[in-house]
C-alpha positions in Angstrom: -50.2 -129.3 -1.8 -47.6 -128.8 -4.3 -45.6 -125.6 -4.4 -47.2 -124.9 -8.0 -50.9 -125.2 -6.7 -50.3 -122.6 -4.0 -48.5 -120.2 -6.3 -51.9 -120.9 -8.8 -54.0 -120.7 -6.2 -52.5 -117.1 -4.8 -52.6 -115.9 -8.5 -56.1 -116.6 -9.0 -57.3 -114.6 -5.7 -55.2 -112.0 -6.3 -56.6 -111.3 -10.1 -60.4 -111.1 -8.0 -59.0 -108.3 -6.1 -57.4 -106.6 -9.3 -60.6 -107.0 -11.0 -62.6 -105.5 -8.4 -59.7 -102.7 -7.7 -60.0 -101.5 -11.3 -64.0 -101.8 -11.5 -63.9 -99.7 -8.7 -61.5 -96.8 -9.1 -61.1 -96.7 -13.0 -64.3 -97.6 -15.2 -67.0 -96.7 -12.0 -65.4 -93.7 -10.5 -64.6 -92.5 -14.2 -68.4 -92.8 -15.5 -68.7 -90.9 -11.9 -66.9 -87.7 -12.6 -67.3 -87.4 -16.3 -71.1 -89.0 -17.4 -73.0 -90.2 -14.8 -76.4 -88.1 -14.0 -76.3 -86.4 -11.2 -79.3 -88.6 -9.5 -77.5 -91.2 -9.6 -74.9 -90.5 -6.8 -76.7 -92.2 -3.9 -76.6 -95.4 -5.9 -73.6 -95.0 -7.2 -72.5 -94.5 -3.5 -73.6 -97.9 -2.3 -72.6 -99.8 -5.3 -68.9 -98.5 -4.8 -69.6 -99.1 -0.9 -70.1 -102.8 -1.3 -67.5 -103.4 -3.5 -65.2 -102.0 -1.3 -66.6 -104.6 1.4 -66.3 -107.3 -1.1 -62.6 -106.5 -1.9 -61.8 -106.4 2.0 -63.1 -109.4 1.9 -60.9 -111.0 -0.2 -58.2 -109.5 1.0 -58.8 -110.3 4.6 -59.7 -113.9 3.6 -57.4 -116.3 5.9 -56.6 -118.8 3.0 -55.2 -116.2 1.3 -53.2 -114.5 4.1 -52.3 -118.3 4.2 -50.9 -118.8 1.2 -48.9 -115.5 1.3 -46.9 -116.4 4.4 -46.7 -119.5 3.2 -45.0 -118.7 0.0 -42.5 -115.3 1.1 -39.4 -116.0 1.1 -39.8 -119.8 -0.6 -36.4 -120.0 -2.9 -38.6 -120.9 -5.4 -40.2 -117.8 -5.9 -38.9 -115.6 -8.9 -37.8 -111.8 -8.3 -41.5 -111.1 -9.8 -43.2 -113.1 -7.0 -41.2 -112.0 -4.6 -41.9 -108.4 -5.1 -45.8 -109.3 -5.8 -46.1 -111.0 -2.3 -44.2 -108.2 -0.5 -46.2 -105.5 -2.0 -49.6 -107.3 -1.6 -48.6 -107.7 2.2 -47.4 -104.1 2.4 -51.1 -103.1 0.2 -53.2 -105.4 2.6 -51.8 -104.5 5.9 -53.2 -101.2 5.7 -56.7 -102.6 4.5 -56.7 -105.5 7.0 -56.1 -103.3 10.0 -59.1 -101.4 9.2 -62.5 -103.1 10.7 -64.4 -104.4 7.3 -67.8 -102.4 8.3 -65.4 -99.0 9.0 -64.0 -99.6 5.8 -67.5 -99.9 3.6 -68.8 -96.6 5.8 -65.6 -94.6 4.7 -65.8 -95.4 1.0 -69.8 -94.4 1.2 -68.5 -91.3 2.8 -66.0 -90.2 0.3 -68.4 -91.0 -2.6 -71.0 -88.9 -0.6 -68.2 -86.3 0.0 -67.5 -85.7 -3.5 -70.4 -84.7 -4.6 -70.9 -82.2 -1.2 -67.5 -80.6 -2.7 -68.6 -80.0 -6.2 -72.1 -78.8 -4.4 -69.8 -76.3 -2.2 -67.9 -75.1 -5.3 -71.3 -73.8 -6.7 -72.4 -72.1 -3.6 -69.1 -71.1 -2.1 -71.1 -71.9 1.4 -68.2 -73.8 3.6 -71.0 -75.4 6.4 -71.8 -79.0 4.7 -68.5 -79.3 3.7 -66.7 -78.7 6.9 -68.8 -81.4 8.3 -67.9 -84.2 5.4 -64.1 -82.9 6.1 -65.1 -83.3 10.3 -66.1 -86.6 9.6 -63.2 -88.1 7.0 -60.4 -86.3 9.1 -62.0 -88.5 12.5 -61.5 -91.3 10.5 -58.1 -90.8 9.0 -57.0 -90.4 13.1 -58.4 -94.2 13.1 -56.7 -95.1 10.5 -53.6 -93.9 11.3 -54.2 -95.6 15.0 -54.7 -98.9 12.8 -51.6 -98.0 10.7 -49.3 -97.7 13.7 -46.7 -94.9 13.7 -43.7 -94.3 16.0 -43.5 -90.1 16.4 -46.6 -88.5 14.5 -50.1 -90.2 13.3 -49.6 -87.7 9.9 -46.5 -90.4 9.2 -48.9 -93.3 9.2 -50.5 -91.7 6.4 -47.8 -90.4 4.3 -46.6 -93.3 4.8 -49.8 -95.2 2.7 -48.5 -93.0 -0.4 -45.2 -92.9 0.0 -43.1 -95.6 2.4 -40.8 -93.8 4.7 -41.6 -90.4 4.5 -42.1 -89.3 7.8 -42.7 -85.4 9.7 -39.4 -85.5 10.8 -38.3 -85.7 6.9 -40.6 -83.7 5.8 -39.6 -80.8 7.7 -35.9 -80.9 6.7 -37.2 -81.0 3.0 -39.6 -78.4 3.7 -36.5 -76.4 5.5 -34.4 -76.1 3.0 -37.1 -75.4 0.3 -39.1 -72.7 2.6 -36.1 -70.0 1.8 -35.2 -70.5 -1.6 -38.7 -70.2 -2.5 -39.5 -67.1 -0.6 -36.6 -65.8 -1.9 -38.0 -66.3 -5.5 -41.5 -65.2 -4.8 -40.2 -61.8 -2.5 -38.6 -61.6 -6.1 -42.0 -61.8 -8.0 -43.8 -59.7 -5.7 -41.3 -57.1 -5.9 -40.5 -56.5 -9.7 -44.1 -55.7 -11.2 -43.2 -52.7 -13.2 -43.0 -54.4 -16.3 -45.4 -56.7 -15.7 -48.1 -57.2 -18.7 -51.0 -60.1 -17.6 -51.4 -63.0 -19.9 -52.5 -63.1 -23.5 -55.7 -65.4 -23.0 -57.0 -66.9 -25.6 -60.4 -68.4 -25.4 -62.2 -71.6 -27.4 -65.4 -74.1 -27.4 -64.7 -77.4 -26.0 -64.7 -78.9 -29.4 -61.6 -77.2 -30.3 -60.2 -77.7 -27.0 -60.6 -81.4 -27.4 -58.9 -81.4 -30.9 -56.2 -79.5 -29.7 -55.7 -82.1 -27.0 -55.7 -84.5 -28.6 -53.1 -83.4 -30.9 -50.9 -82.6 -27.8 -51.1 -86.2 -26.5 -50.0 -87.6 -29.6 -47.0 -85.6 -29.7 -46.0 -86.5 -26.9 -46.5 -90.4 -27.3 -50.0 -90.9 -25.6 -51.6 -93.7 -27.5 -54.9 -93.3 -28.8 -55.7 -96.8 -29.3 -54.4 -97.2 -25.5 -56.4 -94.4 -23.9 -58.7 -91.4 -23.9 -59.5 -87.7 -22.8 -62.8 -86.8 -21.4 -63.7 -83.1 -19.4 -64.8 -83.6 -16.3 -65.5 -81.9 -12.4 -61.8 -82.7 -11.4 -58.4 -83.1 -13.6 -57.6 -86.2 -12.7 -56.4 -89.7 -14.3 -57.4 -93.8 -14.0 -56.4 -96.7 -15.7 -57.8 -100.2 -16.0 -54.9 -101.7 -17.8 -51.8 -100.4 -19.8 -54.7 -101.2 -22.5 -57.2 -98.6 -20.9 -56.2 -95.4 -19.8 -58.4 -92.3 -19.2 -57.3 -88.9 -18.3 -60.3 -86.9 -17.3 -60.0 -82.7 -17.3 -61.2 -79.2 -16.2 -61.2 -76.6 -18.7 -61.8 -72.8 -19.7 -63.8 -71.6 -22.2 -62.1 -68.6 -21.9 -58.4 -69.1 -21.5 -57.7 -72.4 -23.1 -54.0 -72.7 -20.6 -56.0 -74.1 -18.1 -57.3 -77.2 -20.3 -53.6 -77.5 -21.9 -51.5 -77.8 -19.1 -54.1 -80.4 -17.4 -53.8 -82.5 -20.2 -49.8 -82.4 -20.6 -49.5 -83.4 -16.6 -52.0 -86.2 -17.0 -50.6 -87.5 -20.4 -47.3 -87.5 -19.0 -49.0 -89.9 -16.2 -50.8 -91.6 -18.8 -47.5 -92.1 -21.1 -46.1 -93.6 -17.7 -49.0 -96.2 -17.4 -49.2 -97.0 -20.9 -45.7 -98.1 -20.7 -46.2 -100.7 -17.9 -45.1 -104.1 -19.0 -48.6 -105.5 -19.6 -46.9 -109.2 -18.4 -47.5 -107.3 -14.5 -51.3 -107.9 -14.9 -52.7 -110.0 -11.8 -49.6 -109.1 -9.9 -50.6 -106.1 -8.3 -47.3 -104.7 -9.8 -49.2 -103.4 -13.0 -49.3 -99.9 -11.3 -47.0 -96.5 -10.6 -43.7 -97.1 -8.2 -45.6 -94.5 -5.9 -47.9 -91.7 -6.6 -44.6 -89.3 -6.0 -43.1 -90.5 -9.0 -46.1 -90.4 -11.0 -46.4 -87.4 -10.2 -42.5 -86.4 -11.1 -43.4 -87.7 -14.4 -46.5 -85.4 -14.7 -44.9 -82.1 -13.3 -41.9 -83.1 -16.1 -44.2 -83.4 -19.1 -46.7 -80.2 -17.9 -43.6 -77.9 -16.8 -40.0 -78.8 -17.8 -41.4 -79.8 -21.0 -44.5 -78.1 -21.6 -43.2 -75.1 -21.0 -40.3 -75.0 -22.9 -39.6 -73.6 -25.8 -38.1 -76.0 -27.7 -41.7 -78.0 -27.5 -43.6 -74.9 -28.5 -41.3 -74.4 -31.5 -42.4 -78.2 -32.5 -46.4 -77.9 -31.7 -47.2 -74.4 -31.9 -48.2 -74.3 -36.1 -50.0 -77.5 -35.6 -51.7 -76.1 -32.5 -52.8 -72.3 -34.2 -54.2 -74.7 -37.3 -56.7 -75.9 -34.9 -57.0 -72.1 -33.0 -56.0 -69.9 -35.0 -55.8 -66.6 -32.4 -53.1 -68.1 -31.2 -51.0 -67.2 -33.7 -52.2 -64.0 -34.7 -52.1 -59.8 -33.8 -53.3 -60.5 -30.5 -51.3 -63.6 -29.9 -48.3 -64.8 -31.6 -45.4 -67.6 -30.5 -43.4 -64.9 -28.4 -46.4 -63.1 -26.3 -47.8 -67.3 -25.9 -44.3 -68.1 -24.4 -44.4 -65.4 -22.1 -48.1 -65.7 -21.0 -47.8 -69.7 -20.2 -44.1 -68.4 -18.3 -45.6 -65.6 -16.4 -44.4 -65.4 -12.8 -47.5 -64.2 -10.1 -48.1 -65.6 -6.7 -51.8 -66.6 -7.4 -54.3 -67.8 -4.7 -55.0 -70.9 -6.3 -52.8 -74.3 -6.7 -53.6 -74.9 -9.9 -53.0 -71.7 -11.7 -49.7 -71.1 -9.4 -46.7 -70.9 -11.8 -43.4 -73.0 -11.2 -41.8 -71.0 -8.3 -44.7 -70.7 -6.1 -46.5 -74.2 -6.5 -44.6 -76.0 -3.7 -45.2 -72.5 -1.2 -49.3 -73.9 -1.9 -48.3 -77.3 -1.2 -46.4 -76.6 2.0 -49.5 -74.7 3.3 -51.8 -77.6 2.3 -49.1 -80.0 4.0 -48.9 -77.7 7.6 -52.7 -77.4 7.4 -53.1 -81.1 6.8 -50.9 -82.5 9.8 -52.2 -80.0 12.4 -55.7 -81.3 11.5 -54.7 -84.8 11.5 -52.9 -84.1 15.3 -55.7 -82.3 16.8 -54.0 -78.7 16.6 -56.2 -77.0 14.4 -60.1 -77.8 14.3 -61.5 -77.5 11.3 -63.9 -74.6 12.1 -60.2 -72.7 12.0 -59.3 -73.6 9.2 -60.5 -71.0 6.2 -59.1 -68.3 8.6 -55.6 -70.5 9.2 -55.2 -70.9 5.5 -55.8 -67.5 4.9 -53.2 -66.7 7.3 -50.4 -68.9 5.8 -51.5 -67.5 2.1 -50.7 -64.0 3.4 -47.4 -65.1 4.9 -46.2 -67.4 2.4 -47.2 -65.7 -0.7 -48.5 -62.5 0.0 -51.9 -62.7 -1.6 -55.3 -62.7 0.5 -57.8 -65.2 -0.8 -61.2 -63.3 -1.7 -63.4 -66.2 -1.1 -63.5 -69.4 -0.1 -63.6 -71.0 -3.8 -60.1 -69.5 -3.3 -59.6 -70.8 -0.5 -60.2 -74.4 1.1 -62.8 -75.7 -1.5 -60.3 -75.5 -4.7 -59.1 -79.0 -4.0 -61.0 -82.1 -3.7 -57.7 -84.1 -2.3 -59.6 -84.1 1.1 -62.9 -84.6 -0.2 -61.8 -88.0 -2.0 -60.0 -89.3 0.6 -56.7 -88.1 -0.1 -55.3 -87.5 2.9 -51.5 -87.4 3.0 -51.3 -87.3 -0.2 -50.3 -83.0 -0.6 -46.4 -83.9 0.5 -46.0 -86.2 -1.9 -46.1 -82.9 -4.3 -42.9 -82.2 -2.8 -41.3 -85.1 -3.5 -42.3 -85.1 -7.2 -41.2 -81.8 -7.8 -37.6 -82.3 -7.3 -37.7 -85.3 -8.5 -38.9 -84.4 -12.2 -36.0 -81.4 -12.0 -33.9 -84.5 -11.5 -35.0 -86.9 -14.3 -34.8 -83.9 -16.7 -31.0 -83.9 -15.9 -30.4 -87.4 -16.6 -32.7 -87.2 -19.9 -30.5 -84.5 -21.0 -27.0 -86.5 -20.2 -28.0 -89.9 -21.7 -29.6 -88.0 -24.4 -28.6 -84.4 -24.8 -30.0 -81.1 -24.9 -33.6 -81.1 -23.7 -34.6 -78.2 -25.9 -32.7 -79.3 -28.9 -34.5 -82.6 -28.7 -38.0 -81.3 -28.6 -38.0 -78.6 -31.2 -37.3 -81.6 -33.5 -40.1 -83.7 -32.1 -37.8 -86.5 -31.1 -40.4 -87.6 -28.2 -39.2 -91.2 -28.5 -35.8 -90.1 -27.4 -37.2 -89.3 -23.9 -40.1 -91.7 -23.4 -37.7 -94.3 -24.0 -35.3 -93.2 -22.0 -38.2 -93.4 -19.2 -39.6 -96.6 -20.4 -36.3 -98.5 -20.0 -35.8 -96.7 -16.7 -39.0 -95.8 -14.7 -42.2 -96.2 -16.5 -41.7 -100.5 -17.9 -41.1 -102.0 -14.1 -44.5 -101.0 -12.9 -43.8 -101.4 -8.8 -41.6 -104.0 -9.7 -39.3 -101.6 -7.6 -39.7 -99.2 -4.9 -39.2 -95.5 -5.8 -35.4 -95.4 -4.0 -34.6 -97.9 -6.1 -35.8 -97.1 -9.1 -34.4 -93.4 -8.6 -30.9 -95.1 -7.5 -30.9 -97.6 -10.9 -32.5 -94.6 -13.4 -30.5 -91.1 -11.6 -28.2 -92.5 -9.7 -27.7 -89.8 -7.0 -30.3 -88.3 -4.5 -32.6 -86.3 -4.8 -32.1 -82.8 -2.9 -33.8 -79.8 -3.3 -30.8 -77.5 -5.1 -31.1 -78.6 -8.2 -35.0 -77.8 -8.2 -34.2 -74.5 -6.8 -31.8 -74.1 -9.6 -33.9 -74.8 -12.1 -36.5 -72.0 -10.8 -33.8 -69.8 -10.4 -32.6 -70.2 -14.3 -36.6 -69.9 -15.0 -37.1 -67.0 -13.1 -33.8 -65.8 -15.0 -35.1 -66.3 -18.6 
């Protein structure tokens, strides 16, 4: 069999694994969290179940496992097939090493698990969904047995996210962020005298979706390319660079919490609308790693959507669609400081800049001592209460402030909260090297010059797909590492403003 047919014949089974891939976790588990009826879960569950068999299937299939070893390393292959057949190996080791009928149980589980969450953020009650998290944490130990690891079974799963990051690193990054941002936050804590809360401004969801919508053009989200839907969890999924769908909470009542969603996703969504399309039924037609898609959110929500060189640019346009934002109550001076304001809050994703990572640090401590056996999960509302108190001085009232705000662990997420940690210095460090190539960060917004950075990330990051791995990608686009000062910096200049 020629070298050719092989190549052909890999290509062909590995577009049936994309197909069912993006079935599965962009147009079904989209119609899941934004349309579907809530009676249809249980169905839904078993539909997503056996797809999830189907794709193990395929990629457990021996001609294709064939075929793969036969072709790695042929000096025939191009630096695109190369890359495609190490990362499919890399994507279906972890998938292989899982027994096919464990795998189809967990999926069921997680779909099941989902909807116990959104059930427990109703009621508050903790019971059903201690169990769902008893049950995916006992099989996240499997899988890290499957996995393999050498020191900890957390690194086996940081490691599905992000390859390389281990405890060991973790801790040093988590060292040198720990003082620095209890520094910052002692600083909050302790200079309330002045302190005025938020202007909140409140509107329907009609207005809420034009004023989206408006955002995500400005910042180079194409309509024709995507779309914005509320939904139970902020989240986004895309099918192709051709189809991609950023779902979002909201507020009626304080219109922030829908605006700042919708920057961090469209950032994403900017990202994976940028993916050279030719990448299609590679497996490469995806993010570098979920830590630099998320670098690319926390830029667009934060460094940029805070700024006020962007609000100087979208703020008339946005009070033409609601207009109390620019009025008595309002006005572009009280908005800047309101979507600025510095308060340790009890929830993630209200936290402002300085205190996020402290939430992700407890998620990440809670998370491995679960995963090792150290904490039992009957402990943890009272641990994470604990660490809250320690880390950022507020108490949690209730559990919806506590260990239900999150449906990481209810979706299967599970090592994914370090990854957080990752992406936040790294967006402080793509700012920086927006602003050299291109100048002042602030300058360039005000006059709306959005194609001055997207293409700077196009031609750098968002274009190569997982062409590359995030080192090298960080090492061609940066071209220095990534450390933890100049986030700390940046907070520090925030906190300064």
């Amino acid at each position: 069999m020629s070298y050719e047919s092989r190549l052909k014949e890999l290509t062909e089974h590995i577009g049936q694994i994309e197909y069912i891939r993006n079935v599965m976790n962009s147009v079904l588990f989209w119609d899941k969290i934004t349309n579907m009826p809530s009676k249809g879960i249980a169905y839904r569950s078993k539909q997503l179940g056996f797809l999830a068999e189907e794709s193990h299937k395929l990629f457990n299939d021996h001609r294709f496992r064939e075929l793969l070893n036969e072709l790695k390393g042929d000096k025939r292959n191009t630096f695109k097939t190369e890359r495609m057949i190490a990362h499919i190996t890399r994507g279906a080791s972890f998938i292989n090493s899982i027994p096919e009928k464990e795998y189809g149980e967990y999926i069921s589980l997680i779909s099941l698990s989902e909807k116990v969450w959104s059930e427990a953020r109703k009621s508050g009650e903790l019971d059903s969904y201690n169990e769902c998290l008893r049950r995916i944490m006992n099989k996240f130990r499997n899988f890290a047995d499957y996995w393999g690891y050498k020191e900890h079974p957390y690194d086996a799963l940081m490691g599905y996210y992000d390859e390389g990051l281990t405890v060991r690193k973790l801790e040093k990054m988590v060292d040198s962020l720990k003082p620095g941002l209890q520094e910052l936050i002692g600083y909050e804590r302790n200079n309330t005298l002045n302190y005025k809360p938020p202007i909140l401004i409140s509107a329907d969801i009609e207005k809420q979706k034009m004023l989206w919508q408006m955002l995500l053009k400005r910042i180079g989200f194409k309509a024709d390319s995507g779309r914005v839907d509320p939904g139970e969890c902020t989240t986004i999924v895309a099918n192709s660079p051709g189809d991609v769908r950023i779902v979002t909470t909201y507020d009626k009542d304080n219109i922030y919490e829908g605006i700042f969603n919708v920057l961090h996703s469209g950032g994403k969504g900017v990202y994976q609308q940028s993916i050279d399309p030719s990448l299609l039924g590679t497996m490469l037609c995806e993010v570098s790693s979920n830590y630099i898609e998320e670098a690319v959110g926390r830029l667009y929500e934060n460094i940029i959507g805070r700024s006020s060189g962007f609000w100087e640019y979208v703020f008339k346009e946005s009070s033409a669609i609601i207009p109390e934002l620019d009025s008595k109550k309002c006005g572009f001076d009280e908005f800047m400081r309101s979507i600025n304001i510095h308060e340790p809050s009890p929830i993630r994703i209200n936290a402002d800049e300085v205190s996020y990572l402290m939430h992700i640090i407890v998620r990440y401590e809670i998370e491995r001592d679960l995963i090792s056996g150290e904490l039992k999960i009957d402990d943890l509302a009272e641990v994470w209460t604990l660490k809250y108190e320690k880390y950022l001085g507020v108490k949690p009232k209730n559990h919806h402030e506590g260990p239900i705000q999150d449906v990481h662990w209810a979706s299967g997420y599970v090592g994914y909260f370090p990854t957080y940690i990752a992406a936040n210095l790294t967006s402080a460090e793509l700012s920086s090297a927006v602003e050299k190539e291109c100048g002042n960060l602030d300058d360039i917004l005000a006059r709306g010059e959005f194609e001055k950075i997207n293409n700077w990330l196009r031609e750098n990051i968002f274009r190569f797909g997982a062409l590359y791995t995030p080192d090298e990608l960080l090492e061609r686009s940066i071209k220095k590492e990534v450390e933890a000062n100049s986030y700390l910096n940046y907070l520090k200049r925030k906190v300064g403003d």
